[in-house]
TORLO-412960 format. One line per field, with one value per residue: residue in one letter; residue number from 0; x, y, z of N, C-alpha, C, O in turn. Coordinates in steps of 0.1 Angstrom, whole numbers. Layout:
BEGIN
residu: c(A:...)
num: c(NUM:...)
n_east: c(X:...)
n_north: c(Y:...)
n_up: c(Z:...)
ca_east: c(X:...)
ca_north: c(Y:...)
ca_up: c(Z:...)
c_east: c(X:...)
c_north: c(Y:...)
c_up: c(Z:...)
o_east: c(X:...)
o_north: c(Y:...)
o_up: c(Z:...)
END
This chain:
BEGIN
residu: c(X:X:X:X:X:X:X:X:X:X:X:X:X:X:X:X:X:X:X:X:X:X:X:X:X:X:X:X:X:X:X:X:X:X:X:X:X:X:X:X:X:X:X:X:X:X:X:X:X:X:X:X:X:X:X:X:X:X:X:X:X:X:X:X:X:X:X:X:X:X:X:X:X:X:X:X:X:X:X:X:X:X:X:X:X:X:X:X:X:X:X:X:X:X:X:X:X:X:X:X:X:X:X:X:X:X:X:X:X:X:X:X:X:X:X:X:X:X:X:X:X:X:X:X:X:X:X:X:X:X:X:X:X:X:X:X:X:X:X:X:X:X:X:X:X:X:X:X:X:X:X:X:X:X:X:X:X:X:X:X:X:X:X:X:X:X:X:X:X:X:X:X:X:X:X:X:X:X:X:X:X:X:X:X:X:X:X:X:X:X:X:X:X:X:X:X:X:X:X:X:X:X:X:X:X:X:X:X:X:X:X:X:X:X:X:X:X:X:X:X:X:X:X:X:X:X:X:X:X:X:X:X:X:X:X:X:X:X:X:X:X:X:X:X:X:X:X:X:X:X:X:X:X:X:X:X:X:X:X:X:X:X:X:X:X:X:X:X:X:X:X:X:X:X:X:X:X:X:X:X:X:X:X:X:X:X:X:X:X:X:X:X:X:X:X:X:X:X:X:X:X:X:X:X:X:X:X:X:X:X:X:X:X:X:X)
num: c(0:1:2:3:4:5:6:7:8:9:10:11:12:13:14:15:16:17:18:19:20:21:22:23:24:25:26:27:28:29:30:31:32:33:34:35:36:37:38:39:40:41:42:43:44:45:46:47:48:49:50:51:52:53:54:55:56:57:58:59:60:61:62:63:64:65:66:67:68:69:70:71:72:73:74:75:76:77:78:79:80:81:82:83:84:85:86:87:88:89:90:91:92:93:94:95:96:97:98:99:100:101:102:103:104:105:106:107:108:109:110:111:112:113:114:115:116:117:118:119:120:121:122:123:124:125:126:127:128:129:130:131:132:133:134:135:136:137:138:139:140:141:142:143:144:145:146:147:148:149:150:151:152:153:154:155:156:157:158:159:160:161:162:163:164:165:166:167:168:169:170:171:172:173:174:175:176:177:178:179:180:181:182:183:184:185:186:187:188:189:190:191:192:193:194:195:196:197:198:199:200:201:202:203:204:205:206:207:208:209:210:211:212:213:214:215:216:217:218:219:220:221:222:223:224:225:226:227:228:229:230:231:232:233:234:235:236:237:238:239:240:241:242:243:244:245:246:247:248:249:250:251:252:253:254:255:256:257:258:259:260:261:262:263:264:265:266:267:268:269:270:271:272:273:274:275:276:277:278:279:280:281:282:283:284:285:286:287:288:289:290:291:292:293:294:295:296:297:298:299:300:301:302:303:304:305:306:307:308:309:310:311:312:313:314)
n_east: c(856:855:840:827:822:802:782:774:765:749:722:717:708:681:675:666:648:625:618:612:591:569:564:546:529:514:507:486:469:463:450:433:410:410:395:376:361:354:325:297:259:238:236:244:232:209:204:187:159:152:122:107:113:114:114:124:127:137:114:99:80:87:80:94:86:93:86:81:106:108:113:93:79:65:44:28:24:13:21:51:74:107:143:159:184:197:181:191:224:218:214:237:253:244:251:277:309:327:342:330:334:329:317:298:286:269:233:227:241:230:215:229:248:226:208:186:153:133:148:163:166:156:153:139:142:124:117:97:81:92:111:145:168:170:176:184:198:221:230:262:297:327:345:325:322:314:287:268:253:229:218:177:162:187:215:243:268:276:297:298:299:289:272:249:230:228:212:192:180:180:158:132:119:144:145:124:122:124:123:116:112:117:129:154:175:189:197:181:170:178:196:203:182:160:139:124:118:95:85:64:59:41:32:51:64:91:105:126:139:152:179:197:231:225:204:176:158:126:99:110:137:166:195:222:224:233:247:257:245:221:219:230:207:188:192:194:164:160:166:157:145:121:118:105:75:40:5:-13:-16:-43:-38:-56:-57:-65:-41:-19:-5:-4:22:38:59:72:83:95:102:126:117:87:68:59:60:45:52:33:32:33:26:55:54:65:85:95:91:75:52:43:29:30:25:7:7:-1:17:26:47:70:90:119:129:154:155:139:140:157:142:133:143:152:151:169:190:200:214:245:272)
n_north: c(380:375:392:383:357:368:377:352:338:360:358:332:337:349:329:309:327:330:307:295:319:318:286:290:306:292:269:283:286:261:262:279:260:237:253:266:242:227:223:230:216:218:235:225:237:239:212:200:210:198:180:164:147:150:125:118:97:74:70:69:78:91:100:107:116:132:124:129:125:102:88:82:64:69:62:49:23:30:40:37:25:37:32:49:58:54:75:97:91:96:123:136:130:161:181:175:193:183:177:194:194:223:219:227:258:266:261:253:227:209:185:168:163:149:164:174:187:165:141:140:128:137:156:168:189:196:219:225:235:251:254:239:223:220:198:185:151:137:120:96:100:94:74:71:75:96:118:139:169:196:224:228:251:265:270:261:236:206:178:149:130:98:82:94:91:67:62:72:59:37:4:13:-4:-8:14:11:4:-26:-39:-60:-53:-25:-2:-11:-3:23:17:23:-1:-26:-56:-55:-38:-59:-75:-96:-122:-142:-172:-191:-217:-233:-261:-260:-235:-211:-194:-167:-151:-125:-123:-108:-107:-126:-148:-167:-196:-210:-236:-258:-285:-275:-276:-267:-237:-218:-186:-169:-179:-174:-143:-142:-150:-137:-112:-119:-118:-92:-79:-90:-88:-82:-87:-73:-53:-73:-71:-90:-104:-99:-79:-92:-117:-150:-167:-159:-156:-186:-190:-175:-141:-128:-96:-85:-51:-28:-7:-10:-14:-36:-60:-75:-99:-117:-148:-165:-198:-214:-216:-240:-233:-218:-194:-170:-150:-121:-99:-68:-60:-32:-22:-19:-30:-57:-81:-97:-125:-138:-175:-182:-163:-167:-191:-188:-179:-196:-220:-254:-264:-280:-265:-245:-253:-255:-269)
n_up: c(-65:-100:-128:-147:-131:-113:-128:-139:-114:-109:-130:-127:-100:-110:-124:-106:-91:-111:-118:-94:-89:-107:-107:-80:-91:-105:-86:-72:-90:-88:-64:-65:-82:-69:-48:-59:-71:-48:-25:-8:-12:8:31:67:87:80:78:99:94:75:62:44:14:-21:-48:-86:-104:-129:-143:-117:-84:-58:-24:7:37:73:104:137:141:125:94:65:37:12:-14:-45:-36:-12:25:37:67:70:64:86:90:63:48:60:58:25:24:38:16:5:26:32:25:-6:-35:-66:-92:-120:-155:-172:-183:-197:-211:-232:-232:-218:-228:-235:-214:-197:-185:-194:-189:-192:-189:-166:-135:-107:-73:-45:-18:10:33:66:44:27:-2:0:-14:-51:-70:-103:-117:-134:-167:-160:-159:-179:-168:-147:-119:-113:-113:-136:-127:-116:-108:-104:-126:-132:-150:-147:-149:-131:-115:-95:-68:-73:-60:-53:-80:-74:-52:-64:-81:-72:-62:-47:-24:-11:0:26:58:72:90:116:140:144:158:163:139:149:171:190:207:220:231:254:265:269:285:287:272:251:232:216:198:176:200:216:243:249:270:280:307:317:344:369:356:338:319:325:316:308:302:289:298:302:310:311:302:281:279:256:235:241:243:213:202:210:204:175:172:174:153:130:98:70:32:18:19:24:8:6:25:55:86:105:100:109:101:110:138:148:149:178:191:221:231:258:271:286:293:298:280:252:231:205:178:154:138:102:97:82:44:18:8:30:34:56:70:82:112:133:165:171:145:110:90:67:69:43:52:44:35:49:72:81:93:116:131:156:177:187:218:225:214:231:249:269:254)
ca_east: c(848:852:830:822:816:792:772:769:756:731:720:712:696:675:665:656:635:614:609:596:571:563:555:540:513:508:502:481:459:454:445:421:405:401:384:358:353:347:312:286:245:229:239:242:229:194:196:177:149:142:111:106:123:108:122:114:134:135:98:89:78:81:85:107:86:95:74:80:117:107:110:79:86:51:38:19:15:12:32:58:83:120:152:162:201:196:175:208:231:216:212:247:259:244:255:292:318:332:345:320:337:321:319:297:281:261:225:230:250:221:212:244:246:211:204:173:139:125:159:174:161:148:151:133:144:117:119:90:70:102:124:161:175:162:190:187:215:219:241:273:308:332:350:316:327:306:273:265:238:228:202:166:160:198:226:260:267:289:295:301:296:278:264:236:226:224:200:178:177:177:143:121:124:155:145:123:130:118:132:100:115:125:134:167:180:196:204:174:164:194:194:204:167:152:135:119:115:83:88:55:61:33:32:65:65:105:105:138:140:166:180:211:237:225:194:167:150:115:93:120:139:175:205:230:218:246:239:256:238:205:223:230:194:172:199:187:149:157:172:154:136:117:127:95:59:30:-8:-17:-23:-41:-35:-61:-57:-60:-25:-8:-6:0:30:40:72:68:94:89:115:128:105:75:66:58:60:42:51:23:35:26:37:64:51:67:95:101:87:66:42:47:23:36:14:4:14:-7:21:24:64:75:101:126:132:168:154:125:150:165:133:127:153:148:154:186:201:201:220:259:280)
ca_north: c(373:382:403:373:348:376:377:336:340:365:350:318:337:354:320:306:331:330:292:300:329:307:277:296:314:275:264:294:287:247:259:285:257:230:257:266:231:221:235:220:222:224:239:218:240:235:196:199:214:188:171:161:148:141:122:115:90:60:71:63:89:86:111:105:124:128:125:123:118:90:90:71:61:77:58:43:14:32:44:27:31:42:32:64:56:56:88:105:90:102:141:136:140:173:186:179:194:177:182:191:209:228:212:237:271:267:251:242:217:200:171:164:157:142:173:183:183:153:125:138:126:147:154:183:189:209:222:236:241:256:242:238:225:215:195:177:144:130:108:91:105:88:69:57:73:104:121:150:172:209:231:233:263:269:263:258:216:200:164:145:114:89:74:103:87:50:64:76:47:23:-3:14:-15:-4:25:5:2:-41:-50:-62:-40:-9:6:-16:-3:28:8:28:-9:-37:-68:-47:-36:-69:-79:-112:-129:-157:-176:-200:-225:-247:-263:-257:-222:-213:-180:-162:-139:-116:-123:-105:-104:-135:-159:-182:-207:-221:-241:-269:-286:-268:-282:-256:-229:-208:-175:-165:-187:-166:-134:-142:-152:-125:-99:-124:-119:-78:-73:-102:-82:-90:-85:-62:-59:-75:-65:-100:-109:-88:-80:-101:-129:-161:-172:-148:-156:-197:-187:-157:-139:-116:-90:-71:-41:-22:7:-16:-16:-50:-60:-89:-103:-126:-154:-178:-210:-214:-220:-248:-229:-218:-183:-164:-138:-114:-93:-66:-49:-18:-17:-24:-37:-73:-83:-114:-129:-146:-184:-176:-153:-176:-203:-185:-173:-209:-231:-266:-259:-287:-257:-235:-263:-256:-281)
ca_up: c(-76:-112:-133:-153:-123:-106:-138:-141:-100:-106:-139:-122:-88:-116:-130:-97:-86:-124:-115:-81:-88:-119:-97:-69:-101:-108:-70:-70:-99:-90:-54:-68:-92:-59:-38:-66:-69:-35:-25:1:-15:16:42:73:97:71:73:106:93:62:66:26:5:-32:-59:-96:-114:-135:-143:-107:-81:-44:-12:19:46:85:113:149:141:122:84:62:27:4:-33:-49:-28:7:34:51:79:61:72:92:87:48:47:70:44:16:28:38:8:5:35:33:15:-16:-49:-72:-106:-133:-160:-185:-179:-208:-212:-248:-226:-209:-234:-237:-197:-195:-176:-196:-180:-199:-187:-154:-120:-98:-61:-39:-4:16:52:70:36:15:-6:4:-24:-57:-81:-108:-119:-156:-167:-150:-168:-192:-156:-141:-108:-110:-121:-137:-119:-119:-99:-111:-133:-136:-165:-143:-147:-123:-116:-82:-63:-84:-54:-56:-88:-72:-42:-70:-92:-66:-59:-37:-9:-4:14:36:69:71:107:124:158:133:164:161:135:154:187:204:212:216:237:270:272:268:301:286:255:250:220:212:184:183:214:227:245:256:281:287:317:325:360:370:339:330:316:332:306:312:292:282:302:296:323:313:290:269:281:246:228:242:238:201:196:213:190:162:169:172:140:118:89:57:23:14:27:14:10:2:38:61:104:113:92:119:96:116:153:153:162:180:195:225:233:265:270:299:299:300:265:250:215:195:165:151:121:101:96:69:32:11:7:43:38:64:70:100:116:145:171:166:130:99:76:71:63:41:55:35:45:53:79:92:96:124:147:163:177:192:230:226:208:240:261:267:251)
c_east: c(849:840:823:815:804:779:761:757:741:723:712:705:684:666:651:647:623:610:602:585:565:555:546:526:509:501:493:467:451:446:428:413:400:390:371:354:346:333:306:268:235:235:236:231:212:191:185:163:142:135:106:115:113:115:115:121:131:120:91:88:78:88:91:101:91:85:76:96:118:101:105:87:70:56:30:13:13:22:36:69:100:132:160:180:206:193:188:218:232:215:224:258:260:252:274:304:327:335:333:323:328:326:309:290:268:247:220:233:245:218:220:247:241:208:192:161:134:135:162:164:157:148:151:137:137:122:109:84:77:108:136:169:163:172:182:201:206:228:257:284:316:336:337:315:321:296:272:251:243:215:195:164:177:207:235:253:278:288:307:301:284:269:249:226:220:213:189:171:172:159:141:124:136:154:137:130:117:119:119:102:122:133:152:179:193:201:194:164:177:190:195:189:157:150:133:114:107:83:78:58:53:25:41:64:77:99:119:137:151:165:197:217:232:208:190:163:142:109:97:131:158:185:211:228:232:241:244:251:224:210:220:214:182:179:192:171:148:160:168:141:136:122:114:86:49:16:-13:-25:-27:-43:-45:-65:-54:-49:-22:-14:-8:15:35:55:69:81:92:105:112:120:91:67:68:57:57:46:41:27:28:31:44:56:60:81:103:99:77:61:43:39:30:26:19:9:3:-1:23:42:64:88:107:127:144:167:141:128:156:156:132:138:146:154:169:195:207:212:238:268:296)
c_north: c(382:389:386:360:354:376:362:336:346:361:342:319:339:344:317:307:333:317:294:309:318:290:281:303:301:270:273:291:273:251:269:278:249:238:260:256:217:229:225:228:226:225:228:222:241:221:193:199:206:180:163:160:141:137:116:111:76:57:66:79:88:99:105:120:120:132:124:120:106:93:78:73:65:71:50:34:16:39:33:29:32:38:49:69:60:70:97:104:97:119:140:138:152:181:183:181:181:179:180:199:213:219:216:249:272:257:242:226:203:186:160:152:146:148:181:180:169:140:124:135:137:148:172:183:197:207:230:240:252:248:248:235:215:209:184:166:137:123:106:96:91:75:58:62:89:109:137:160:190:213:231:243:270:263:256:243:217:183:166:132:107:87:81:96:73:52:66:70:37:18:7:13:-9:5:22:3:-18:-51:-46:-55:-28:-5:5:-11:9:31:14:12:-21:-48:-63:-42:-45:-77:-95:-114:-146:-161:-192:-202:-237:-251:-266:-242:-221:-198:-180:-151:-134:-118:-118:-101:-117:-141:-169:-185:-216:-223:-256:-271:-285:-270:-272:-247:-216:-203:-167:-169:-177:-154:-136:-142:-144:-112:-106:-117:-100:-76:-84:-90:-90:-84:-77:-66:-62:-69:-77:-103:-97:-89:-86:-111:-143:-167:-170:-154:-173:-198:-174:-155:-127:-114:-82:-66:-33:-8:8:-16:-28:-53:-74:-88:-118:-134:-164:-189:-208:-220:-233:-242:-218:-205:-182:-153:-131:-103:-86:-60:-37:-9:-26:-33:-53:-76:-95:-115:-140:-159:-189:-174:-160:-184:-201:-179:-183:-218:-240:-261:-264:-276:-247:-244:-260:-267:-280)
c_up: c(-89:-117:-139:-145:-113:-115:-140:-126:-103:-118:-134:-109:-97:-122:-121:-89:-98:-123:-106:-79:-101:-109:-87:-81:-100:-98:-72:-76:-98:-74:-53:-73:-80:-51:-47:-71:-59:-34:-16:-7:-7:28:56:90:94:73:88:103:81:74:56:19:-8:-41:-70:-103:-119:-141:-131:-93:-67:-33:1:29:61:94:127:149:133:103:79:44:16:-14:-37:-40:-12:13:40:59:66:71:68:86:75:46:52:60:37:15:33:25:0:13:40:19:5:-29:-61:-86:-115:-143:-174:-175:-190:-208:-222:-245:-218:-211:-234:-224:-192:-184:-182:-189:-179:-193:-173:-143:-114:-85:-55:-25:-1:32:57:56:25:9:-6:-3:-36:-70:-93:-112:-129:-154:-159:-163:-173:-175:-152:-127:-109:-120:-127:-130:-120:-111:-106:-116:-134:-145:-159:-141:-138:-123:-97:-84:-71:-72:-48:-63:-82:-59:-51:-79:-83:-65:-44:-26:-6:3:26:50:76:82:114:139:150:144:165:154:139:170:196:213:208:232:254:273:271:282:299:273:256:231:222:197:184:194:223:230:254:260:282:291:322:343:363:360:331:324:321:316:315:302:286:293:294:308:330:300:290:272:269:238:232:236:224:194:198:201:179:159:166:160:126:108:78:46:12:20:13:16:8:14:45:80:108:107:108:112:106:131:157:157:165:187:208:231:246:270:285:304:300:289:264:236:206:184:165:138:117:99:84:62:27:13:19:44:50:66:86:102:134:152:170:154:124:91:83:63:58:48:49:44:49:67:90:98:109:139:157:164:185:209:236:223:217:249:259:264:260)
o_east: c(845:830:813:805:797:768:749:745:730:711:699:699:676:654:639:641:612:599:590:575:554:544:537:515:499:490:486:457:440:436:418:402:388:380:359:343:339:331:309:265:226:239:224:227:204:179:177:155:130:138:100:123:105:125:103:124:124:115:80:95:67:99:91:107:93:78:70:100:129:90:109:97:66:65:24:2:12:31:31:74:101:132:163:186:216:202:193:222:241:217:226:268:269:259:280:307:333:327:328:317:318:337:311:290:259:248:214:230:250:217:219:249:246:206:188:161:132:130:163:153:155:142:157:132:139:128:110:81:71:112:139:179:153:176:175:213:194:233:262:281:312:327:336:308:327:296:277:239:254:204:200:160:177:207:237:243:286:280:315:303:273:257:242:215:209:205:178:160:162:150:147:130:136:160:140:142:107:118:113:93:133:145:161:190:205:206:196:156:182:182:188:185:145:159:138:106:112:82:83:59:55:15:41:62:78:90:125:135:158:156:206:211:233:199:197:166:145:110:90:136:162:181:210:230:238:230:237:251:217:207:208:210:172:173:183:167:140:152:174:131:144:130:116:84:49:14:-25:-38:-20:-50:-44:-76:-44:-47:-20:-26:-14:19:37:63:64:88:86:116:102:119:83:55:77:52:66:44:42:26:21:43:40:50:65:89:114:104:71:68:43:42:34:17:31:14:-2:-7:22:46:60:96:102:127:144:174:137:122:160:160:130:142:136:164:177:206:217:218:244:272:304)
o_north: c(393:391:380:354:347:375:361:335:343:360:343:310:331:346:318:299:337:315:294:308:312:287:273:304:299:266:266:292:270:244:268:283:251:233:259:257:207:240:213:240:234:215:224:215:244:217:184:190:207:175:153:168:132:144:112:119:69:46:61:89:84:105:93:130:108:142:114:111:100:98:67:79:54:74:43:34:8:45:23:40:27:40:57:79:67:77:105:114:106:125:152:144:156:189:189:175:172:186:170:208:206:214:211:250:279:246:231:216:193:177:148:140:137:143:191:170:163:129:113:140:148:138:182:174:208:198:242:252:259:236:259:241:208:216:176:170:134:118:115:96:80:67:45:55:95:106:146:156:196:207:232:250:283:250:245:239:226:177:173:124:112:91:75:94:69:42:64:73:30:26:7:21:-5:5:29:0:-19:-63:-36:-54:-25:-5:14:-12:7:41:13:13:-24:-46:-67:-43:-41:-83:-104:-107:-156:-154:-202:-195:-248:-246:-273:-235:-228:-192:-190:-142:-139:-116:-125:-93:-118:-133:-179:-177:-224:-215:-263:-261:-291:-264:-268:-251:-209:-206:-157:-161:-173:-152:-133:-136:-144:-106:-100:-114:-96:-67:-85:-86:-99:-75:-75:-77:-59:-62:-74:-104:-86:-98:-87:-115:-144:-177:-179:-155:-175:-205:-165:-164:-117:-122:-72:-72:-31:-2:17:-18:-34:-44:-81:-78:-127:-129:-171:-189:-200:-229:-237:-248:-212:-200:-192:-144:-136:-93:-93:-55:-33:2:-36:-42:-58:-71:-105:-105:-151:-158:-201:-180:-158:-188:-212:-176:-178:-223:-236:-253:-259:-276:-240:-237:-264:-275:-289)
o_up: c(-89:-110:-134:-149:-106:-110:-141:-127:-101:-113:-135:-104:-95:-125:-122:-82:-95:-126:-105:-72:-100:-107:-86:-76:-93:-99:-80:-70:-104:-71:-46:-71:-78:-47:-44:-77:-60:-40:-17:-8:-10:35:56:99:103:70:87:108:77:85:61:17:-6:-43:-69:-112:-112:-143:-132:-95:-63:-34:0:29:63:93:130:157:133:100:83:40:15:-21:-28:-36:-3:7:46:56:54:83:59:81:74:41:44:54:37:4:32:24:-8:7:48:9:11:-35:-64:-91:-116:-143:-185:-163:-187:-204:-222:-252:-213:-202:-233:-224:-186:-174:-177:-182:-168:-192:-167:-144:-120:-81:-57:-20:-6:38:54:57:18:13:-11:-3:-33:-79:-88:-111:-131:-144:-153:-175:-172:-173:-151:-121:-99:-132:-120:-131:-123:-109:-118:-106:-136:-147:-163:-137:-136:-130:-91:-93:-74:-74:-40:-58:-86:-57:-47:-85:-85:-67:-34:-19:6:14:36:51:83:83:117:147:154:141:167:158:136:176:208:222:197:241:263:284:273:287:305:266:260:221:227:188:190:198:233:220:265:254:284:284:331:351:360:353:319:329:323:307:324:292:280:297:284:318:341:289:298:272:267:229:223:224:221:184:191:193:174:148:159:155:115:113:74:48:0:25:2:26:9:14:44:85:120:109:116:118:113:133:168:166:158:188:204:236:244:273:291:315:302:293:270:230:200:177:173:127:124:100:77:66:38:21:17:55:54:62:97:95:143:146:169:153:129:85:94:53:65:49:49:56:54:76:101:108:114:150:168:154:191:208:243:228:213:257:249:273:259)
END
């Protein structure tokens, strides 16, 4: 090899090891920038121990305590049972890693955000009588597709998942938990534990008794009774909720209990619902035992507790 073709060679190894440490500082510096923008807020080995959660946005004020395993919804107009699933959710996006970048260091930076005291929302996590985390979130970024938010009494901004923001805006009701068998909502009660289902309308009373895998029907003369057609319909009666509670009516209103629903379950537990007839507009009022609240039920949802007994018959 010439002098001159030895020169061109190392020349051109010389380049393409200055592009590869050069790309490799580059890799280097985007993979430093994802890890200090991944971050988790609360530790997951902490989400056991929440019991509280407070929030304070949109000018409205409401807590998210737990009880018994069983999270209640706390404001102005009372307590009421919480869907458990939602509350899980929502602390789930504390508790798992996600991209969360900086986005100022500065608190000049806050108004800007809608991270000052006076604009941003508010949410407290306690545990045991501490607080676990304490964040504020301001406004949504240029995209739409995330929020800005920042610890309480600290400067550093970041931005994330919007859908922080839309738990803390949201109505209320939404965190309701409005399924006249709550217990439904996380399968600790599903049609496999339903021994027998009495369904009084009037003066028709239909009975369905578990016998084997399948369904008796008494009350109405039924030839051949769809044993999915029951199926479908005792799942219907577990998972039929209302579309908020009222205070209008109260648990011992004689409305409530012209017609009734009785649920009894496999560990000998029994479960009334008490209604009332449909309104004009096909609403109803629902009273459960051993609960205070009183549920509207949309007439969508009322449409669907009471079938004619023909409807049970196999075609």
């Amino acid at each position: 090899m010439t002098y001159k073709n030895r020169l061109i060679f190392l020349l051109s190894l010389i380049a393409v090891l200055a592009l590869f440490f050069a790309g490799s500082f580059i890799f280097n510096i985007d993979a430093g920038n994802t890890r200090a923008s991944s971050m988790i807020w609360l530790d997951s080995k902490l989400s056991g121990r929440v019991d509280r959660i407070a929030v304070s946005a949109d000018g409205r004020n409401f807590e998210l305590v737990k009880r018994n395993n069983q999270w209640f919804v706390f404001n102005d107009e009372g307590e009421y049972p919480a869907r458990n699933l939602r509350v899980e959710d929502f602390l789930g996006i504390f508790t798992k890693r996600a991209a969360w970048p900086v986005r100022s260091s500065s608190s000049s930076s806050h108004e800007r955000f809608g991270l000052d005291n006076n604009t941003a929302g508010r949410l407290t996590v306690y545990g045991e009588n501490s607080v676990l985390l304490d964040l504020l979130a301001g406004y949504e970024d240029i995209t739409g597709q995330e929020v800005y938010v920042r610890r309480y009494a600290q400067s550093e901004v970041r931005s994330g998942d919007r859908l922080l923001k839309t738990y803390l805006t949201s109505q209320i009701s939404g965190w309701y938990n409005l399924r006249l068998i709550p217990e439904s909502e996380d399968a600790k009660v599903s049609v496999k534990n339903v021994q027998r289902l009495s369904v009084y309308n009037g003066d028709t009373t239909l009975v369905f008794t578990r016998r084997n895998r399948g369904w008796t029907v008494s009350g109405a003369e039924i030839e051949n009774p769809d044993q999915n057609i029951i199926e479908n319909y005792i799942d219907v009666i577990l998972n039929t909720e209302g579309d908020n509670f009222d205070d209008s009516v109260s648990a011992d209103d004689p409305e409530l209990g012209k017609n009734r629903i009785t649920v009894e379950l496999d560990n000998g537990s029994v479960i009334t619902i008490r209604l009332s007839e449909a309104d004009e507009s096909g609403r109803r009022y629902a009273n459960v035992s051993g609960r205070d609240y009183i549920y509207a039920i949309p007439s969508w949802a009322s449409s669907r507790l009471f079938t004619e007994p023909s409807g049970f018959e196999k075609q």
